[in-house]
C-alpha positions in Angstrom: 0.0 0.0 0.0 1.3 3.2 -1.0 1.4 6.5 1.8 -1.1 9.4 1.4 1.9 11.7 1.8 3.9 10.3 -0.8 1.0 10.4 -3.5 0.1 14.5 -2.0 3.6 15.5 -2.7 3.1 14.2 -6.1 -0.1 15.9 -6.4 2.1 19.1 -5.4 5.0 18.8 -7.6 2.4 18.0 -10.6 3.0 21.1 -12.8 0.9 21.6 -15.2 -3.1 22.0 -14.8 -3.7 18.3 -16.7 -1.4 16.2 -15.0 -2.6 18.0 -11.5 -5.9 17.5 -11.9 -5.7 13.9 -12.7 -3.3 12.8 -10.3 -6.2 15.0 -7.8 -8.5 12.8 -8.8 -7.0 9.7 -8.8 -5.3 10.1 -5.4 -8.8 11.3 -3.9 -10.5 7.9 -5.2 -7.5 5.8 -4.3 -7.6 7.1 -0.6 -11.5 6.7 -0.7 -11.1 3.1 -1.3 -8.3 2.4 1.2 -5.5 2.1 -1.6 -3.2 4.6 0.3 -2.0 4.8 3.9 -1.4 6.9 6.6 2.1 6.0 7.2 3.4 7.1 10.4 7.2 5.9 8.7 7.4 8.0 5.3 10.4 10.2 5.7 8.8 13.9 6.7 7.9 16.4 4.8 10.7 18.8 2.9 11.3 22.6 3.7 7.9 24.4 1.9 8.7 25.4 -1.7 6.4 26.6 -4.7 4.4 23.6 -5.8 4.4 22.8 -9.7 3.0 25.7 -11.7 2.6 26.1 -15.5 4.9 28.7 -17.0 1.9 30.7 -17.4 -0.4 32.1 -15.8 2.5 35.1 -15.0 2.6 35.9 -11.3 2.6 39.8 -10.0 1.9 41.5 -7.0 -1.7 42.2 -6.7 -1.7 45.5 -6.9 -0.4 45.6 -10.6 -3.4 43.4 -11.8 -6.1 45.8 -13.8 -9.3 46.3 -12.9 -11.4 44.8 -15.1 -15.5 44.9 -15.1 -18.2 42.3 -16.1 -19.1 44.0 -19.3 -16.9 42.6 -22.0 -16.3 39.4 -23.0 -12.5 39.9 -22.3 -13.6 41.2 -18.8 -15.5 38.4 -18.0 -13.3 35.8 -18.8 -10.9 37.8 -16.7 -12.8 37.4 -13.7 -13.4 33.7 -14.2 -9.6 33.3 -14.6 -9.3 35.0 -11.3 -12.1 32.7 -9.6 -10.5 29.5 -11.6 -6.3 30.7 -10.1 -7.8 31.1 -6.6 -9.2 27.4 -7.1 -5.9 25.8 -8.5 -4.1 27.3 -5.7 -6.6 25.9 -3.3 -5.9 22.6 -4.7 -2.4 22.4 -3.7 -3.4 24.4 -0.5 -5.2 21.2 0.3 -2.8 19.0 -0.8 0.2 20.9 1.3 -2.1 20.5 4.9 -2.2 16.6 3.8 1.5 16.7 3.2 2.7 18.7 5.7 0.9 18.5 8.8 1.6 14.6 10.4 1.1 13.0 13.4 -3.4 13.9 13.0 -6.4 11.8 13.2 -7.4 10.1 10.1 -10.3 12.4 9.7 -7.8 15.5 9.3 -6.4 13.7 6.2 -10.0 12.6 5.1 -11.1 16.0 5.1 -8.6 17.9 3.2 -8.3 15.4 0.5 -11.9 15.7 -0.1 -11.0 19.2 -0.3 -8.3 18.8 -3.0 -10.9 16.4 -4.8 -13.4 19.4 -5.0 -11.1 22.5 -5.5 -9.9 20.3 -8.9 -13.8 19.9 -9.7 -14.2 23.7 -9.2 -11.3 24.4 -11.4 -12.2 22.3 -14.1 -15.6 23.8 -14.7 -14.2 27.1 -14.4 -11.6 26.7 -16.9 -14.5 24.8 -19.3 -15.8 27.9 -18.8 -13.0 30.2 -19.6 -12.7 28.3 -23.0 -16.2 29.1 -23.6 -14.9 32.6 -24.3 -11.6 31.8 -25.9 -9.5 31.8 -23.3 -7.6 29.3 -21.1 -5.9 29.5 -17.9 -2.8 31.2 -17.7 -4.0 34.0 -20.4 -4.4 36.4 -17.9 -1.6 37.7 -14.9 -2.1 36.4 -11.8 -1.1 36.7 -8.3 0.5 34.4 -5.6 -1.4 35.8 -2.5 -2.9 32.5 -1.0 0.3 30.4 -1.0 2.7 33.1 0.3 0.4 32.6 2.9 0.8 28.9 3.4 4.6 29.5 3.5 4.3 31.7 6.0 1.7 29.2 8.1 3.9 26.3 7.5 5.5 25.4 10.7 2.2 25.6 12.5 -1.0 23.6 11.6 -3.1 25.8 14.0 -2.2 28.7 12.2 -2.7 27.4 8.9 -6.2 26.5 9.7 -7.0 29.8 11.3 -5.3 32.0 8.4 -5.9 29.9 5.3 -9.0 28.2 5.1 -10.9 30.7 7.6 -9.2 34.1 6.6 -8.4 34.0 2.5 -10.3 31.3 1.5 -13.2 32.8 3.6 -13.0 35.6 1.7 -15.5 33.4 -1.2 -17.9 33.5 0.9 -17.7 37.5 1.1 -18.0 38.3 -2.0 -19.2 35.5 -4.4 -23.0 36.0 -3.7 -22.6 39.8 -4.8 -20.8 38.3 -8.0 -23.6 35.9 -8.7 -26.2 38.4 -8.4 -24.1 40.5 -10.7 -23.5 37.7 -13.1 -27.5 36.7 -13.4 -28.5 40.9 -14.0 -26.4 40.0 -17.3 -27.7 36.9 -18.1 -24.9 34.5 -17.6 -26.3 31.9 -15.6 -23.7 29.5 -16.9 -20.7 30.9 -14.7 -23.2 32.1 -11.9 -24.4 28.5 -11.8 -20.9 27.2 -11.0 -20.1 29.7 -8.6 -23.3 28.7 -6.7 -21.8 25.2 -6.6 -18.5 26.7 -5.4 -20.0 29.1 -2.6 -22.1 26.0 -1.4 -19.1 23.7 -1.0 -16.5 26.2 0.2 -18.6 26.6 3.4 -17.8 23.2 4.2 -14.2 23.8 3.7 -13.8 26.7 6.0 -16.3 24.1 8.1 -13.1 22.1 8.3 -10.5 25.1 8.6 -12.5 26.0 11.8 -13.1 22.6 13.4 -9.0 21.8 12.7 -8.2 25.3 14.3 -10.4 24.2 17.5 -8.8 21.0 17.7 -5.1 22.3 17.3 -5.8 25.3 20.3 -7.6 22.0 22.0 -4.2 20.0 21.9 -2.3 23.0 22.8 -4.5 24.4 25.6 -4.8 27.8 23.5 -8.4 29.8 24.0 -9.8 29.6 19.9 -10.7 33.1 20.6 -8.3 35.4 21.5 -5.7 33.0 19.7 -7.7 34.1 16.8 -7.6 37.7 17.5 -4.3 37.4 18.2 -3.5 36.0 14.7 -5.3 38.1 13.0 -3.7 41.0 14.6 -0.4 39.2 13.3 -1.1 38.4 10.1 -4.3 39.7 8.6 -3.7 43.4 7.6 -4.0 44.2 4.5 -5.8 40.8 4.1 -9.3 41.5 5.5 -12.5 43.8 3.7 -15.6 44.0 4.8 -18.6 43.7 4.5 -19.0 40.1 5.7 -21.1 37.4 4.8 -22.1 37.0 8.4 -24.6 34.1 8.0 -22.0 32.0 5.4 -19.5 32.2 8.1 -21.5 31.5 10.7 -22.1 28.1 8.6 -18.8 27.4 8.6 -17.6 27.2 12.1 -17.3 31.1 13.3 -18.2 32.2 17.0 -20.0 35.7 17.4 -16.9 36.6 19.0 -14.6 35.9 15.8 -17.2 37.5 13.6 -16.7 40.4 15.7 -12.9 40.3 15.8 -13.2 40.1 12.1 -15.1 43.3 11.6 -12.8 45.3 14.4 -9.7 44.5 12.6 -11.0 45.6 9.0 -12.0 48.2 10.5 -8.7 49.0 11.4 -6.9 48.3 9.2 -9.7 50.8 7.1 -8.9 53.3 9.6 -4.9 52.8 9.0 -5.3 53.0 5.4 -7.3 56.0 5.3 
């Protein structure tokens, strides 16, 4: 029997969006049906490093990406290369806390390659999508936003769950209801249709970010809440916008008090930005 963390590194190192996907989806039925272990003896995990990326798409800082609106075809397919990057990052986000994080109870593994397994599917119909309009991924700049920030969380499992999956990731559920609305006043129910999907099944996966968090602060005697605050003082500037999708995140595992340390600490950070 193979290791799990043997066939995640492989889903990591896979470069290019083909061979990524179907080693995804392969690995995720393979564990399913009990084909790979949790091997408590597979050497441990190397130093983090960029996973395997195409050439293109070209990463930038965020900053220098343009602003684009809904109201072209070249616009459009420029958001939905944005939604479908954000996805294939997720993928190896997924694939990382599988690879990285040892020593955790089956379920932990469970639940993050389930992840994986849907981040892929959300990819896929987003880049089906994107060659609806003539494009495919990697034809528009990108940036590298989410996995800086699993290099920075990488030497703690308790702060990737409380950072990754329950601050960036979060994010989705934010802003993609606003988007769908948005999408359906200008009659593309096509791409709003997947996005529903997505916002539907990324509530379970900050579901998991939070219950993860909980049980690392468990194991470490650390209060969720101000560990959380804390955190987010830390780490989140610059990271966090309101409004927030208040019921969504409520879903997925937040306390009224993180809600409200959420919304003090964008408001800060407004208030420092001017």
């Amino acid at each position: 029997m193979n290791s799990i963390f043997d066939a995640a590194h492989a889903c990591l190192r896979a470069a290019t969006p083909d061979d990524k996907l179907a080693l995804t989806f392969a690995t995720a039925d393979a564990f399913a049906f009990g084909e790979l272990a949790i091997d408590d003896s597979a050497l441990p995990p190397e130093p983090i490093r960029m996973p395997g990326r195409p050439e293109r798409p070209k990463l930038v800082p965020s900053r220098e990406l343009p602003k684009r609106g809904f109201g072209t075809d070249a616009g459009r397919a420029a958001f939905i290369h944005a939604i479908a990057h954000i996805e294939f990052n997720a993928i190896d986000l997924a694939w990382d806390e599988v690879y990285r994080f040892r020593g955790m109870p089956p379920q932990f593994y469970a639940d993050w390659v389930g992840v994986a397994n849907d981040e892929a599917r959300h990819f896929a119909m987003l880049r089906t999508r994107l060659n609806d309009y003539g494009y495919d991924y990697g034809d528009f700049d990108a940036h590298n936003g989410l996995w800086e920030m699993a290099e920075k969380t990488a030497h703690s499992g308790l702060e990737r769950m409380a950072l990754v999956p329950r601050v960036l990731e979060a994010r989705g559920l934010d802003v993609t209801p606003a988007m769908i609305v948005k999408l359906r006043q200008l009659g593309d129910d096509t791409t709003a249709d997947i996005l529903d999907v997505i916002l539907r099944e990324e509530v379970s996966h900050v579901a998991a970010g939070s219950h993860w968090f909980r049980w690392y602060c468990e194991r470490e005697g650390a209060d969720p809440e101000p560990t959380f605050r804390r955190l987010l003082a830390d780490y989140g500037r610059g990271v966090l916008h309101g409004p927030f999708n208040l019921d969504a995140r409520s879903a997925a595992g937040f306390s009224d008090e993180e809600l409200a340390a959420l919304q003090a600490q964008a408001a800060l950070d407004q208030a420092v930005r001017g």
